[in-house]
C-alpha angles and dihedrals in degrees: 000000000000126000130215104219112170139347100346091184085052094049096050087045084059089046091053093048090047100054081043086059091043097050089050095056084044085058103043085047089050093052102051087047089051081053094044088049108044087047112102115214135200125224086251091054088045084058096049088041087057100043106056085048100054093039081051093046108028096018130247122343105225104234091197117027115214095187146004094285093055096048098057092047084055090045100053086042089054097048088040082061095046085057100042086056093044082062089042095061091032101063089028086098086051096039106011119225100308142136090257091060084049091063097038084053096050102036083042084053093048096040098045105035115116124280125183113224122161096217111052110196097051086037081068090045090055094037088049082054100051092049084046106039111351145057100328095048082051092054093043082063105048087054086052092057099039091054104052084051098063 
């Protein structure tokens, strides 16, 4: 059983108002990804590309280690980036070398990279969240708008 409780017309006109806004931020989201898209990349903008995101993301890449510590931070950045080009080649027949693969390969390194909970079901919860709301929606943005600054 439903109940009418207030003004109904007022109500659908919100609801109006509200799917007009909707399909607006579905255009203008359609149109950065036809940019990203359309934008061809190097290797060496790739790079670039990679790297401001991981340093805003992970923090800074020593580029020349001066101990054990160092090194290691280097060495998970540097295999962070293999992985990220190896995403990269692998959707180029899907997305081509543009700016927008750029982004899926780094968001789909950065959403999908190993974490260590103890409890694995709320560990995906968490994890859902973070790609909604947290963290990882934070760094998808922040690709996004790395890359339609190259």
């Amino acid at each position: 059983v439903a109940h009418h409780v207030g003004d109904v017309k007022r109500r659908i006109e919100e609801a109006k108002a509200a799917l007009k806004l909707y399909g607006h931020a579905l255009d203008s989201t359609r149109e950065v990804i036809d940019h990203l898209a359309a934008r061809e990349v190097t290797k060496e903008t790739v790079q670039r590309f990679f790297l401001e995101c991981y340093t805003r993301d992970v923090g800074p890449v020593p580029v020349e280690p001066r101990d054990e510590k160092e090194q290691r931070k280097r060495d998970k950045a540097m295999d962070a980036c293999n992985e990220v080009f190896s995403r990269f080649d692998s959707d180029r027949r899907l997305a081509g070398t543009t700016a927008w693969n750029a982004v899926n390969a780094y968001t789909g390194w950065s959403q999908h990279r190993p974490v260590r909970f103890k409890d694995g079901s709320a560990a995906q919860e968490r994890r859902n969240a973070s790609k909604l709301f947290g963290t990882e929606a934070a760094r998808g943005m922040t690709a996004l708008s790395v890359a339609l600054s190259l």
